[in-house]
N, CA and C atoms of all chains as a GROMACS GRO file, in nm:
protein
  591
    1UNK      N    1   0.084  -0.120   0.000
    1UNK     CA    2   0.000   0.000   0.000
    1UNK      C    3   0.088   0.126   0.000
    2UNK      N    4   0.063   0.217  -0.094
    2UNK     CA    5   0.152   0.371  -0.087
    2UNK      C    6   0.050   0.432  -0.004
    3UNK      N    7   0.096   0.525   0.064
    3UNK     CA    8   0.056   0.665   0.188
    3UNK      C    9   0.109   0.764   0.099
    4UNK      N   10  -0.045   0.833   0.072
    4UNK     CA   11   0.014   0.972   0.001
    4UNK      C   12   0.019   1.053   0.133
    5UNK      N   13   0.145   1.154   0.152
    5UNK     CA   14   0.099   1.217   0.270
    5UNK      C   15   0.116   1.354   0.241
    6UNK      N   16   0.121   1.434   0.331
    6UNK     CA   17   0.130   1.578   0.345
    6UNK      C   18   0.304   1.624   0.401
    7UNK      N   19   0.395   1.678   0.317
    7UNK     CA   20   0.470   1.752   0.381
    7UNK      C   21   0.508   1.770   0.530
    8UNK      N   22   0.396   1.844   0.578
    8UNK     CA   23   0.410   1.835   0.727
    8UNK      C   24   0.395   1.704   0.807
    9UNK      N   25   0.373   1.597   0.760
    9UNK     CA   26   0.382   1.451   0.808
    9UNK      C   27   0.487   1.400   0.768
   10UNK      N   28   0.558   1.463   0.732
   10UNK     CA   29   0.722   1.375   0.630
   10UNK      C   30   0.754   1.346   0.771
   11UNK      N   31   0.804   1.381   0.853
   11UNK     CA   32   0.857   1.356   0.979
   11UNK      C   33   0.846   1.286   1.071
   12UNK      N   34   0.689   1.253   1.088
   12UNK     CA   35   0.652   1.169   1.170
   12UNK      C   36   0.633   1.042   1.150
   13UNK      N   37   0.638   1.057   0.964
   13UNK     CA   38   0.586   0.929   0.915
   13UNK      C   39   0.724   0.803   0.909
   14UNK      N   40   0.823   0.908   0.904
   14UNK     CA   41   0.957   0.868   0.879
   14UNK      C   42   1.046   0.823   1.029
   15UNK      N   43   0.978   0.909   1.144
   15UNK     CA   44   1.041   0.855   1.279
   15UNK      C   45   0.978   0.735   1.339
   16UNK      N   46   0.828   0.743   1.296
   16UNK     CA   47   0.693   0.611   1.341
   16UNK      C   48   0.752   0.502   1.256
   17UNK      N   49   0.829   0.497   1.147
   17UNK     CA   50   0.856   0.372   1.078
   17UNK      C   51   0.948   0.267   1.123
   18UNK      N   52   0.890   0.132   1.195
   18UNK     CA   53   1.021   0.082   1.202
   18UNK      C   54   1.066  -0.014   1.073
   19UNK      N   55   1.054   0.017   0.983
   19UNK     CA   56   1.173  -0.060   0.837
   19UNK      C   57   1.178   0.035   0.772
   20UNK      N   58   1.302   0.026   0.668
   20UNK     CA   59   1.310   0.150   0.564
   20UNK      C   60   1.192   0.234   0.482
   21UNK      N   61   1.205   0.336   0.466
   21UNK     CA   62   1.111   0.424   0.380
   21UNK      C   63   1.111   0.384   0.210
   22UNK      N   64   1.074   0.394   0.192
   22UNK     CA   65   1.057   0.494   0.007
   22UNK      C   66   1.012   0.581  -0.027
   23UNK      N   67   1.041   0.701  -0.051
   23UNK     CA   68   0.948   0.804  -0.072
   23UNK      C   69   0.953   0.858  -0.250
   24UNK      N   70   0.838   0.818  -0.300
   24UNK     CA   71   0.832   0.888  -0.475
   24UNK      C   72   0.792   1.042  -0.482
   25UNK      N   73   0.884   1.070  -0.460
   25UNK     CA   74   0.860   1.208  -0.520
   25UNK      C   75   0.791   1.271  -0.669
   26UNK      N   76   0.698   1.296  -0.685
   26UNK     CA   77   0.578   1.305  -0.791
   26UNK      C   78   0.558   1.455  -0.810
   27UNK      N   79   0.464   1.512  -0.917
   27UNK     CA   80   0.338   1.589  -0.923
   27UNK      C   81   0.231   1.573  -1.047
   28UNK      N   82   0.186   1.621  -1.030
   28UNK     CA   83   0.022   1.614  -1.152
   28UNK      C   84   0.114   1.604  -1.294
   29UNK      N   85   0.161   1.676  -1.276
   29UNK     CA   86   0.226   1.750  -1.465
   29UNK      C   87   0.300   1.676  -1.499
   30UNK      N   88   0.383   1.547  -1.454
   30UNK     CA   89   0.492   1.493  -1.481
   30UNK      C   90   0.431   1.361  -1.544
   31UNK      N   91   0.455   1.399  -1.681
   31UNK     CA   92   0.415   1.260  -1.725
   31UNK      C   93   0.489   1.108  -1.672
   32UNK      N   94   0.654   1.145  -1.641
   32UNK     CA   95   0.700   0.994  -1.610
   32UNK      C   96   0.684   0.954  -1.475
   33UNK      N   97   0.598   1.029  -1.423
   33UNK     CA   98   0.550   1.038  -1.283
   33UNK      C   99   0.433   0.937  -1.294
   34UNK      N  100   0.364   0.954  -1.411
   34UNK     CA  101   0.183   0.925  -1.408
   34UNK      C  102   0.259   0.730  -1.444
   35UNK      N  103   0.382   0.761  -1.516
   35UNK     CA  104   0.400   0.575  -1.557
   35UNK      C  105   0.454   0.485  -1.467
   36UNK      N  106   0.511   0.603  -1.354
   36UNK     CA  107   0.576   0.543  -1.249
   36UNK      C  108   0.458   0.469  -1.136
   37UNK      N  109   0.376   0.542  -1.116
   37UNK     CA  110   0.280   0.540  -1.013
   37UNK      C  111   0.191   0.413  -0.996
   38UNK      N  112   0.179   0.336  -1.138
   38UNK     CA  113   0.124   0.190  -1.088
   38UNK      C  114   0.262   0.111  -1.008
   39UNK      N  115   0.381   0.125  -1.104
   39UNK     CA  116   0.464   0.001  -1.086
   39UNK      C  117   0.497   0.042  -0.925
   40UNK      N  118   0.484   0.191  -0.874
   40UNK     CA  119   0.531   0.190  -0.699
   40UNK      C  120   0.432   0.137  -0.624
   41UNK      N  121   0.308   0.117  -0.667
   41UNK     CA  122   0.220   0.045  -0.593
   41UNK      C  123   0.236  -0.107  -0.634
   42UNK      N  124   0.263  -0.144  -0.752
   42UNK     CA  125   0.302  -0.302  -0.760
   42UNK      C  126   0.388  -0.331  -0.677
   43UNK      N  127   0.526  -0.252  -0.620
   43UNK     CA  128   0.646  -0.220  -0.553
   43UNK      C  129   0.564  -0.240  -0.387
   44UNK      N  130   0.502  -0.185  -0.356
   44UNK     CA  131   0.482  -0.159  -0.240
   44UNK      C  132   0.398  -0.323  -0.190
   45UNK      N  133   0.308  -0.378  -0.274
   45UNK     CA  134   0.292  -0.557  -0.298
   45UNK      C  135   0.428  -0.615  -0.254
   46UNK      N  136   0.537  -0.605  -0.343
   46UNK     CA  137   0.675  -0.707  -0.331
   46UNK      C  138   0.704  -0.679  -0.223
   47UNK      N  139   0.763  -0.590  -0.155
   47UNK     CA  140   0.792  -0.537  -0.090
   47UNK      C  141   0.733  -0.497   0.081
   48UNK      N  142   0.588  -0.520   0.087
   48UNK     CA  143   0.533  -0.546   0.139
   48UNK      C  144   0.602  -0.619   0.296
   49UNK      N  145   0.605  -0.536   0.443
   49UNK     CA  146   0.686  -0.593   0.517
   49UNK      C  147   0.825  -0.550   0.566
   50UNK      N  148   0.886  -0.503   0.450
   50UNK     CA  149   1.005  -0.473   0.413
   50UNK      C  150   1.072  -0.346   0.367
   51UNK      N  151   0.964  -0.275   0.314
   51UNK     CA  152   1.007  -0.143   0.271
   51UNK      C  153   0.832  -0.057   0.306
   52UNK      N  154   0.844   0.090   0.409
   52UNK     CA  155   0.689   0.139   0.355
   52UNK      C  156   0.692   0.235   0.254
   53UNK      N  157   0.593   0.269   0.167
   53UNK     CA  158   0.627   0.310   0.047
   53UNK      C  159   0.502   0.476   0.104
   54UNK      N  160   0.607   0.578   0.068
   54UNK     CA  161   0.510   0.677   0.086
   54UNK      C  162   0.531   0.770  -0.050
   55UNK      N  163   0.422   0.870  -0.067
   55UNK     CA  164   0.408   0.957  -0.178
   55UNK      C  165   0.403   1.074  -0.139
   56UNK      N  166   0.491   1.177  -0.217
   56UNK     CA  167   0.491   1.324  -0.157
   56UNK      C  168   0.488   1.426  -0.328
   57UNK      N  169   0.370   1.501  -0.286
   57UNK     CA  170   0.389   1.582  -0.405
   57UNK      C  171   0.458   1.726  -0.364
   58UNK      N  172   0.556   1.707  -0.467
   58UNK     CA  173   0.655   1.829  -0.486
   58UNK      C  174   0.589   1.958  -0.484
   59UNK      N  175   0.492   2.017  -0.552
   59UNK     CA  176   0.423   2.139  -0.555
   59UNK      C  177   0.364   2.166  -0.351
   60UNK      N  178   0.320   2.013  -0.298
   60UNK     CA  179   0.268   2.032  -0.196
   60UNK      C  180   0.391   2.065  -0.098
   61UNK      N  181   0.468   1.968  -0.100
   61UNK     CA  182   0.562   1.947  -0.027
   61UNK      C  183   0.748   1.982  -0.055
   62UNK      N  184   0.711   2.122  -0.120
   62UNK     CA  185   0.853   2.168  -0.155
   62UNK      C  186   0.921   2.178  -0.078
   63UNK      N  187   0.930   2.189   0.062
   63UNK     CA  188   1.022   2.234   0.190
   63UNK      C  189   1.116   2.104   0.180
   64UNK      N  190   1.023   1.967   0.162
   64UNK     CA  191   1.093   1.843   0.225
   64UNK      C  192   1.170   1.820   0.058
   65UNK      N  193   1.121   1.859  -0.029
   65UNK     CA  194   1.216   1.800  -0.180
   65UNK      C  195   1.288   1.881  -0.172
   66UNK      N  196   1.288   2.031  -0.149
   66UNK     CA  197   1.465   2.092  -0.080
   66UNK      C  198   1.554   2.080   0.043
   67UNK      N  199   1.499   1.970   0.135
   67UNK     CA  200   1.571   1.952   0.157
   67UNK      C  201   1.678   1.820   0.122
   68UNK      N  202   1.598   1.730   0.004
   68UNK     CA  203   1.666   1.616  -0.022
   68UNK      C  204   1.725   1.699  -0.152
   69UNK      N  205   1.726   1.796  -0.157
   69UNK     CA  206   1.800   1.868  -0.248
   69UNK      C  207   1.718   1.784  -0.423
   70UNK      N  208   1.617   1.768  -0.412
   70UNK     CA  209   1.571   1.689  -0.530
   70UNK      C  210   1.567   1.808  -0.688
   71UNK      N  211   1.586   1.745  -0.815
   71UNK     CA  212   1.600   1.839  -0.909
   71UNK      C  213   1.550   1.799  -1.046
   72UNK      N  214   1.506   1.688  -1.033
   72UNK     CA  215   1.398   1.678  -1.124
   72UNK      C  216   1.322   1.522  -1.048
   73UNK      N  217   1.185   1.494  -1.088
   73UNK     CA  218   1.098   1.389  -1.093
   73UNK      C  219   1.075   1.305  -1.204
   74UNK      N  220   1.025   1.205  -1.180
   74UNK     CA  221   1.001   1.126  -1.052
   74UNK      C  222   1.122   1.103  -0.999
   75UNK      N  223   1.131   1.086  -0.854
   75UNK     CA  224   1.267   1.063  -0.782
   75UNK      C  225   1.239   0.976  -0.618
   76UNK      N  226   1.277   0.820  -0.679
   76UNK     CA  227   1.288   0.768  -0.537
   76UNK      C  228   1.367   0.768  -0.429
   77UNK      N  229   1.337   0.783  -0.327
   77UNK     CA  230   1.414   0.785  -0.211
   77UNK      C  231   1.407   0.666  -0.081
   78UNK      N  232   1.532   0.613  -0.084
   78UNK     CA  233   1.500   0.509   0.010
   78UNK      C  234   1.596   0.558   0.160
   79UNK      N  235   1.482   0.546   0.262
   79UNK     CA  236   1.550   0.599   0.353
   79UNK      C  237   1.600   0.504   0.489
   80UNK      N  238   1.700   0.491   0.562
   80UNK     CA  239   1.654   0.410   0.640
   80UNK      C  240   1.727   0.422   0.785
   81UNK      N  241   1.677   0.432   0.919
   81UNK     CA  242   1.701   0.485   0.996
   81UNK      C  243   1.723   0.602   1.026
   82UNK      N  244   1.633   0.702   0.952
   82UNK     CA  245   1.649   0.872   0.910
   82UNK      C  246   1.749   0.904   0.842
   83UNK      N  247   1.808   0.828   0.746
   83UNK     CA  248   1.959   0.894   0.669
   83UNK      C  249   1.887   0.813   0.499
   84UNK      N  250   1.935   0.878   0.424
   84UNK     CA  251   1.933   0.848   0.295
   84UNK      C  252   2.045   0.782   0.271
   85UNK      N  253   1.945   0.661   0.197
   85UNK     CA  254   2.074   0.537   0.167
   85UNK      C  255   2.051   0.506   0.037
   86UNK      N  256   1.987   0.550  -0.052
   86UNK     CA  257   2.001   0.547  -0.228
   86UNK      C  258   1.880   0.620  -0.253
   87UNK      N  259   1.864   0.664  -0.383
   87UNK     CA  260   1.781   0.729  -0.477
   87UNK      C  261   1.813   0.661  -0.618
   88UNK      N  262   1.643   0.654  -0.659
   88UNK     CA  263   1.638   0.600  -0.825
   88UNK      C  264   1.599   0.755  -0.856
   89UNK      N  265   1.669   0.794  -0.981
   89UNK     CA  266   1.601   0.909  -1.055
   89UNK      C  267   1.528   0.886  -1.230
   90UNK      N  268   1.402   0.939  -1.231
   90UNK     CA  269   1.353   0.918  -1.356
   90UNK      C  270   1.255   0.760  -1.404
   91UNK      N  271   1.207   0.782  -1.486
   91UNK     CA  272   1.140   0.630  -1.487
   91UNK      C  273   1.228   0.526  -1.546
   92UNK      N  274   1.197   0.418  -1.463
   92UNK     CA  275   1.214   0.318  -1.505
   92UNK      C  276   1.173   0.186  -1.521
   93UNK      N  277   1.197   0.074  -1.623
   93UNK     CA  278   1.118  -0.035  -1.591
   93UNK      C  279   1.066  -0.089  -1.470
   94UNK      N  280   1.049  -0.170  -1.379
   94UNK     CA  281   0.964  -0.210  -1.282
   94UNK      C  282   1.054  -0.352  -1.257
   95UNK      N  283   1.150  -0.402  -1.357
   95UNK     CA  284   1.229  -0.521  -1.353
   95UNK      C  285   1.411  -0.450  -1.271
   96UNK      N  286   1.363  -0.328  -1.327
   96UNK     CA  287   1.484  -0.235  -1.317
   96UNK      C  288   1.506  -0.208  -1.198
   97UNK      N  289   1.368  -0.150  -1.166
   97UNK     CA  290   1.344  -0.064  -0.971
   97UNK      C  291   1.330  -0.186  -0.914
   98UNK      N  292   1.337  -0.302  -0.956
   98UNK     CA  293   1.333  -0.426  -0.829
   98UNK      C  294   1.495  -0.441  -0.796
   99UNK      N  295   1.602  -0.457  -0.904
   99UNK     CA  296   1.702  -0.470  -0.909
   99UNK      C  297   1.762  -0.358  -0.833
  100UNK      N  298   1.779  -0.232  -0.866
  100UNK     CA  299   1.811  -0.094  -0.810
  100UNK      C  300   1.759  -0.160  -0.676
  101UNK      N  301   1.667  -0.168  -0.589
  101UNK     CA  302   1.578  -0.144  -0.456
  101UNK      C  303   1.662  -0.219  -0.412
  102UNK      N  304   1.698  -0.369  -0.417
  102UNK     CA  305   1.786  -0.472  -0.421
  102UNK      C  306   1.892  -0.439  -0.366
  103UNK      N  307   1.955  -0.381  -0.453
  103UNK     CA  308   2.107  -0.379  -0.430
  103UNK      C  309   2.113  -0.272  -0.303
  104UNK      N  310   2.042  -0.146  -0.318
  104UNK     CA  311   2.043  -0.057  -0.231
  104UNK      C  312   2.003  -0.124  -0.077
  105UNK      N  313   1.914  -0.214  -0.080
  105UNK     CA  314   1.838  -0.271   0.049
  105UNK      C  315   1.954  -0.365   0.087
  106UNK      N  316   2.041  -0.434   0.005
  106UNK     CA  317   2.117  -0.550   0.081
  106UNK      C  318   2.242  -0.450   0.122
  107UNK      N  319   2.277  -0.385   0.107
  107UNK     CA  320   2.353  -0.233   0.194
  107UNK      C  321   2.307  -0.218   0.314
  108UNK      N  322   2.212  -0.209   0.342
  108UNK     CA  323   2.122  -0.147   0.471
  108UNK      C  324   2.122  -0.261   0.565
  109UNK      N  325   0.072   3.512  -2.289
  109UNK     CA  326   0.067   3.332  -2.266
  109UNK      C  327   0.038   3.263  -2.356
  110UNK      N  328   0.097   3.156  -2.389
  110UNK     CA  329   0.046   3.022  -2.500
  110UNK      C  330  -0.063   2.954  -2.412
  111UNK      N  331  -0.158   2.866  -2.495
  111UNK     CA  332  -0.243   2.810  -2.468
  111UNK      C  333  -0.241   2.675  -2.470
  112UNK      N  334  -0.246   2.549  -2.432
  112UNK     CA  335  -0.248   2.398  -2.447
  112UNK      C  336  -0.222   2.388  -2.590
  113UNK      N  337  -0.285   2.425  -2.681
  113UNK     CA  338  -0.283   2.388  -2.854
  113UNK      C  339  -0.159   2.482  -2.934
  114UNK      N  340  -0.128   2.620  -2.836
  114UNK     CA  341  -0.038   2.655  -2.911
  114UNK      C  342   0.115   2.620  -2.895
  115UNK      N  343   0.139   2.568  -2.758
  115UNK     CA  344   0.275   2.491  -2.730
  115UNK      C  345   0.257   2.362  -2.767
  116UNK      N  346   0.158   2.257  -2.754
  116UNK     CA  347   0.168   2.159  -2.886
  116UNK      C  348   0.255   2.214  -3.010
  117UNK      N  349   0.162   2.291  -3.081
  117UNK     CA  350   0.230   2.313  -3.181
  117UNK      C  351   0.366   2.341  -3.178
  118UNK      N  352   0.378   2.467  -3.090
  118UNK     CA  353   0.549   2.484  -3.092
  118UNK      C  354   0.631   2.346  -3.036
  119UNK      N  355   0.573   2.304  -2.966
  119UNK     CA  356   0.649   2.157  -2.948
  119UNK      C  357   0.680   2.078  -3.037
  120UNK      N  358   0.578   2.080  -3.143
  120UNK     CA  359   0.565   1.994  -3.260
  120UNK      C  360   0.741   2.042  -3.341
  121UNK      N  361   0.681   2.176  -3.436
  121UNK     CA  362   0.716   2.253  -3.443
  121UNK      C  363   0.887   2.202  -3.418
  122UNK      N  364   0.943   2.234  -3.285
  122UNK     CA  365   1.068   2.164  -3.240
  122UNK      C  366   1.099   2.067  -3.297
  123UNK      N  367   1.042   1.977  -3.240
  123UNK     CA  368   1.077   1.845  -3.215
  123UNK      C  369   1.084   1.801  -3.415
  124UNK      N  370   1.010   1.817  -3.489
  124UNK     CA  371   1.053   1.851  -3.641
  124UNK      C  372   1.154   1.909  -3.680
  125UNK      N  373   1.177   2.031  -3.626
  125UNK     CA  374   1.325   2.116  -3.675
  125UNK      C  375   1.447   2.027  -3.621
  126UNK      N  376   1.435   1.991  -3.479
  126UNK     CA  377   1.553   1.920  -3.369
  126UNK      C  378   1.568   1.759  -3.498
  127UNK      N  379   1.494   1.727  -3.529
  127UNK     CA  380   1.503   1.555  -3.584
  127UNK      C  381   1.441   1.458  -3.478
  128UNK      N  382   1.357   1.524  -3.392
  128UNK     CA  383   1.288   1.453  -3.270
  128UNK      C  384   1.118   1.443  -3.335
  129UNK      N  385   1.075   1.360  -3.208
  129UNK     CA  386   0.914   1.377  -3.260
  129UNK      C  387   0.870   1.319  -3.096
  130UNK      N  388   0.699   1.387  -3.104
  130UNK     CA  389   0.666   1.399  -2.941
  130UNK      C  390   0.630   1.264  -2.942
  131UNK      N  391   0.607   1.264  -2.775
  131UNK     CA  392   0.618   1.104  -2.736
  131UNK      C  393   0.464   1.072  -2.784
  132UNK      N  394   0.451   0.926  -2.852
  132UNK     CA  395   0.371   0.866  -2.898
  132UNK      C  396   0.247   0.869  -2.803
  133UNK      N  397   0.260   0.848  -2.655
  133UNK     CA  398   0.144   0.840  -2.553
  133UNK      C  399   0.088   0.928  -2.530
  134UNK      N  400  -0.066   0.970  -2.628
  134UNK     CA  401  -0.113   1.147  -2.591
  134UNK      C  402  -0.153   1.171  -2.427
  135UNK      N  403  -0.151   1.049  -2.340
  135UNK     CA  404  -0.142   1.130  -2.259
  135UNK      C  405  -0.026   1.184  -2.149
  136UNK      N  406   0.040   1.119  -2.203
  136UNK     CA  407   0.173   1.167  -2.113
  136UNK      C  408   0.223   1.338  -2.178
  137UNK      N  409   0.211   1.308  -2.323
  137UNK     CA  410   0.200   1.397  -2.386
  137UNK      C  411   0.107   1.519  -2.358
  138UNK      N  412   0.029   1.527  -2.337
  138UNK     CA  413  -0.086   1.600  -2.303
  138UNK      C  414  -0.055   1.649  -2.114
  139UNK      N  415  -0.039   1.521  -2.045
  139UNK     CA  416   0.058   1.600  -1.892
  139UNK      C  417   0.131   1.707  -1.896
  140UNK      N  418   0.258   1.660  -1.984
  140UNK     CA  419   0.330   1.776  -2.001
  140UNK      C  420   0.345   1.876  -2.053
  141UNK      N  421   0.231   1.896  -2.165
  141UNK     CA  422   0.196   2.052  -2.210
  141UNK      C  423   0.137   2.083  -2.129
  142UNK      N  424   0.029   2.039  -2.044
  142UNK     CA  425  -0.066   2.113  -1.884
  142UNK      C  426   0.062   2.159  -1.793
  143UNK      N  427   0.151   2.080  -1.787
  143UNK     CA  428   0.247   2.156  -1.679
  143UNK      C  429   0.328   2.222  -1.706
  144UNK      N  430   0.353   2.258  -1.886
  144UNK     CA  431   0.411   2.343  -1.920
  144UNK      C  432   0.388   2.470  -1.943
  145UNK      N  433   0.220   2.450  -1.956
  145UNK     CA  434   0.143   2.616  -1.952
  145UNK      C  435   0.071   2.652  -1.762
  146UNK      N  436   0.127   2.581  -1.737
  146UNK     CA  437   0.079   2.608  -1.564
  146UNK      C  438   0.222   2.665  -1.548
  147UNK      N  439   0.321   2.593  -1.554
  147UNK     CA  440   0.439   2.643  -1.514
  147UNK      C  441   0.486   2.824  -1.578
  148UNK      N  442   0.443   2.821  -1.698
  148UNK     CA  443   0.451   2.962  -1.813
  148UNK      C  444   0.376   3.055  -1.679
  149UNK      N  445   0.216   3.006  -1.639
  149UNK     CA  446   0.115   3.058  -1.592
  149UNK      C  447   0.168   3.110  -1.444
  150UNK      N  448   0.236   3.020  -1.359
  150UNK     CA  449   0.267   3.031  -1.249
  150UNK      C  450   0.364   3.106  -1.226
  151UNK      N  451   0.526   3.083  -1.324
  151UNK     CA  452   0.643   3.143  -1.284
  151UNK      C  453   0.675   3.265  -1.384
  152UNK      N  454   0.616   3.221  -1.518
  152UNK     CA  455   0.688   3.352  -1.622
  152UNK      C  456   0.752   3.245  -1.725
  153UNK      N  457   0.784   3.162  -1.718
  153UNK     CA  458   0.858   3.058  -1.759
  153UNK      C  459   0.822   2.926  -1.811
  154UNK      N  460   0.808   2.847  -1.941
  154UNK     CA  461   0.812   2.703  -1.975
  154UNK      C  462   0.904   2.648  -1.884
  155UNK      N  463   0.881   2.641  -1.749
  155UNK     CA  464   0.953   2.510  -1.694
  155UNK      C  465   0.983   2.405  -1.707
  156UNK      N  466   1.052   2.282  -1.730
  156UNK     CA  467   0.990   2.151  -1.714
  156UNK      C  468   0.912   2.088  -1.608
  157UNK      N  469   0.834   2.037  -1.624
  157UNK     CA  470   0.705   2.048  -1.524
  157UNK      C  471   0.793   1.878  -1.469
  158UNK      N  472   0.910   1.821  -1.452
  158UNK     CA  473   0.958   1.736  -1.418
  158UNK      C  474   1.051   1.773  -1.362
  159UNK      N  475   1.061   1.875  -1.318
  159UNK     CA  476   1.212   1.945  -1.243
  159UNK      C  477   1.156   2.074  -1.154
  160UNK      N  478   1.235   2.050  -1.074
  160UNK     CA  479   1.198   2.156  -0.975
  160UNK      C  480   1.245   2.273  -1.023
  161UNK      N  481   1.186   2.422  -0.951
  161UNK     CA  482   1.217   2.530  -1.017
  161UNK      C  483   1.276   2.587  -0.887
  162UNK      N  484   1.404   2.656  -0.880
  162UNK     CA  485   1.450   2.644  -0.719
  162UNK      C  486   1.478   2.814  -0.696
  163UNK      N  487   1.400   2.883  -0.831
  163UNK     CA  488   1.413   3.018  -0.777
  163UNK      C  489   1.535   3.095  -0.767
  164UNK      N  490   1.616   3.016  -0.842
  164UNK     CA  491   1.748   3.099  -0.896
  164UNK      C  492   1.740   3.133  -1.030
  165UNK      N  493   1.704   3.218  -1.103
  165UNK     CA  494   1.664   3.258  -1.238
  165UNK      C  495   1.795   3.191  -1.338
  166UNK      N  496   1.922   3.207  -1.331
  166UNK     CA  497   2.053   3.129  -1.402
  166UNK      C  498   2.049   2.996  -1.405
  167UNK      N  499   2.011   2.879  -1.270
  167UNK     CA  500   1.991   2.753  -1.258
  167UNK      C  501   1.892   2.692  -1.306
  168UNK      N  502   1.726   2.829  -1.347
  168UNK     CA  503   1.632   2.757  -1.401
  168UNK      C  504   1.645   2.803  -1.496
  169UNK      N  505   1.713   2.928  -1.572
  169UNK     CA  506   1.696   2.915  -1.716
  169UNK      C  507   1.726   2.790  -1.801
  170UNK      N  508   1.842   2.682  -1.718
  170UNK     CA  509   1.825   2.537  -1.759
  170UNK      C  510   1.751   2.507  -1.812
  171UNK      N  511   1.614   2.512  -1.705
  171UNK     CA  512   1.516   2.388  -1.738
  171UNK      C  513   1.372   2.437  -1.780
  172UNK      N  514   1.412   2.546  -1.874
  172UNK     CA  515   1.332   2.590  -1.972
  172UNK      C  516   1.314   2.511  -2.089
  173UNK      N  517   1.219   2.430  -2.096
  173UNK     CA  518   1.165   2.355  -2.211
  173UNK      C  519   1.158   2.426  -2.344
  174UNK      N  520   1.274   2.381  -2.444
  174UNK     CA  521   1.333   2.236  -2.435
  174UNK      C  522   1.428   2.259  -2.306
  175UNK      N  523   1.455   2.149  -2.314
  175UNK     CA  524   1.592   2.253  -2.132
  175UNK      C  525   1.750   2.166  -2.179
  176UNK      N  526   1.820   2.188  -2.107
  176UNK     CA  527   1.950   2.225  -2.139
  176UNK      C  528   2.023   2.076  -2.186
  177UNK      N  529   1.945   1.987  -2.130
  177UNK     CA  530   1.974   1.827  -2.106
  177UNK      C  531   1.879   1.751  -2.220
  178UNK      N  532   1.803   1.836  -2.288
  178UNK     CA  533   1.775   1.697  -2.335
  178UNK      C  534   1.777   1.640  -2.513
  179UNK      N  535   1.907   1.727  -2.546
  179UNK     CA  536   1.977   1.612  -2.653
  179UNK      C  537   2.062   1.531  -2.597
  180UNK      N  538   2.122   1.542  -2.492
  180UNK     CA  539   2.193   1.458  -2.403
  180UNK      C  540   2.113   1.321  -2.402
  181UNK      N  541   2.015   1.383  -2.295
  181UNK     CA  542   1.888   1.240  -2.259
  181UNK      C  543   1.848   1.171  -2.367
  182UNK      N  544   1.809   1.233  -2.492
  182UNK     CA  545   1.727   1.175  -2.620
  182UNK      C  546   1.866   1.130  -2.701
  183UNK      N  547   1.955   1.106  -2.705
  183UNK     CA  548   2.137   1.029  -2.746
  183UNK      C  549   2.115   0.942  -2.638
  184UNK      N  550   2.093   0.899  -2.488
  184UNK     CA  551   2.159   0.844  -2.409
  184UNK      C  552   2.064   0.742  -2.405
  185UNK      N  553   1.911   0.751  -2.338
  185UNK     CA  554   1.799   0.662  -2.377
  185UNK      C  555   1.726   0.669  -2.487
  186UNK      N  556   1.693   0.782  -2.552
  186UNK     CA  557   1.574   0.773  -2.660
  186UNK      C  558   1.491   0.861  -2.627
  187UNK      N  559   1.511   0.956  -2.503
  187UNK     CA  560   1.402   1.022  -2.476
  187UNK      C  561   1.458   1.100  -2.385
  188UNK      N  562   1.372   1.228  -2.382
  188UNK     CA  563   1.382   1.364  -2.273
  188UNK      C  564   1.316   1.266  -2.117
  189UNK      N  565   1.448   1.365  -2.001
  189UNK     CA  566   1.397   1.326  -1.912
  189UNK      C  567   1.216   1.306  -1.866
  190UNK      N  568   1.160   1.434  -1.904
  190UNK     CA  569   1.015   1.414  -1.853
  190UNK      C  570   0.937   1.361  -2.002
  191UNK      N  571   1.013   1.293  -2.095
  191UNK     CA  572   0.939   1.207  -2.204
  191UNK      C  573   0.846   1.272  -2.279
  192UNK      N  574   0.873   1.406  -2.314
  192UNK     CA  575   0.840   1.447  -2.419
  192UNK      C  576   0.842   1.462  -2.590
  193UNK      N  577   0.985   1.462  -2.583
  193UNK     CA  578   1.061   1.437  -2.672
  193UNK      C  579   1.152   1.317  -2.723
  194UNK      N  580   1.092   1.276  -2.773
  194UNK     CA  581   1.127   1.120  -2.835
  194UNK      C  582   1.236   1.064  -2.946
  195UNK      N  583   1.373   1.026  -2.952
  195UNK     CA  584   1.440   0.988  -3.059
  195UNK      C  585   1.311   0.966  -3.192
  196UNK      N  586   1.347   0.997  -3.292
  196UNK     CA  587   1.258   0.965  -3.437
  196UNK      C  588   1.264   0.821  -3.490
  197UNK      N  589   1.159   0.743  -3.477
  197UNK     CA  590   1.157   0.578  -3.455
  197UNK      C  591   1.189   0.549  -3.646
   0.00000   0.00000   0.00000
C-alpha cells in the first residue's frame, strides 16, 4: 500500500517507521510520474513488510524535496534509519526498480 | 501566454526542426503541455514540469523547455527526461 501524505507529516511518518522508507517524489504535470505510479504500488505488494512506500507531491511538499536537495521527478528515495541510503532518478522499468531497490536494500 | 494547442504546436514545431518527434502516448503527452502552460502561468517561464524550479533565475533558465539536457537524454535513452521528446523511430 503507498501513503500519500502531506509535507508536514514527512517527519513523523519517517520517525513512526520501524523498516526503511521509500518516498516517490511526484506531481500532476509529470508525465514519467503518471508511468511510475502503478509500478510503486506493484512495488509496495513485493515489498510489502520490508520497505513502507510513501508519496509526496513536490508542488505540496517543496520544503521536504529541498531539503533532499531533489531536481527533477520522478525521484525515489530510500530511507533508512532517518539517513538516505540510495535514490532512483527518472522512470524506469519495474524489472529495473526491483534490481536498483535490491542492491540498495542488501547495503542497509 | 500560450495556450495547451499553441505549445503543442510549438512543441511539434521543435521536435521537427531538432530531428525529434513527441512522445507517442497522448497522454503523457498531453501531462506535459498542462504543466508546461501552468508552469509559463505560475512562474513567467516554460519550466519543465519534471524538475523543480528552485528560484534561482541562471539555474532555471536550464530547465526551460526544451531545457539544457535533453539532446543529451534523447542520445543516451531515446528520450527527454520528462518524455516528451522522443528519438525519431
Amino acid at each position: 500500500m503507498v501513503n500519500l501524505i502531506k509535507g508536514s507529516d514527512f517527519d513523523k511518518e519517517l520517525s513512526s517507521s520501524k523498516i526503511p522508507v521509500i518516498v516517490d517524489f511526484s506531481a500532476d504535470w509529470c508525465g514519467p510520474c503518471q508511468l511510475m505510479a502503478p509500478l510503486f504500488e506493484d512495488l509496495s505488494t513485493i515489498y510489502a513488510g520490508k520497505l513502507r512506500f510513501l508519496k509526496l507531491d513536490t508542488d505540496e511538499a517543496g520544503e521536504v524535496a529541498e531539503r533532499f536537495e531533489i531536481s527533477s521527478i520522478p525521484c525515489l528515495i530510500l530511507i533508512s534509519r532517518g539517513k538516505e541510503v540510495g535514490r532512483l532518478l527518472g522512470f524506469m522499468p519495474k524489472a529495473l526498480l526491483i534490481q536498483k531497490i535490491d542492491e540498495i536494500l542488501s547495503k542497509v | 501566454m500560450a495556450t495547451e494547442q499553441e505549445l503543442l504546436d510549438i512543441s511539434k514545431n521543435y521536435a521537427e526542426k531538432a530531428g525529434f518527434m513527441l512522445n507517442p502516448n497522448k497522454q503523457i503527452q498531453d501531462s506535459v503541455i498542462k504543466g508546461l502552460v501552468r508552469n509559463e502561468a505560475k512562474h513567467g517561464f516554460r519550466y519543465c514540469p519534471c524538475r523543480i524550479v528552485t528560484g534561482n533565475k541562471e539555474k532555471d533558465r536550464k530547465i526551460i523547455c526544451p531545457c539544457a539536457f535533453h539532446k543529451e537524454e534523447i542520445s543516451a535513452q531515446g528520450y527527454c527526461h520528462c518524455m516528451l521528446f522522443f528519438k525519431k523511430e
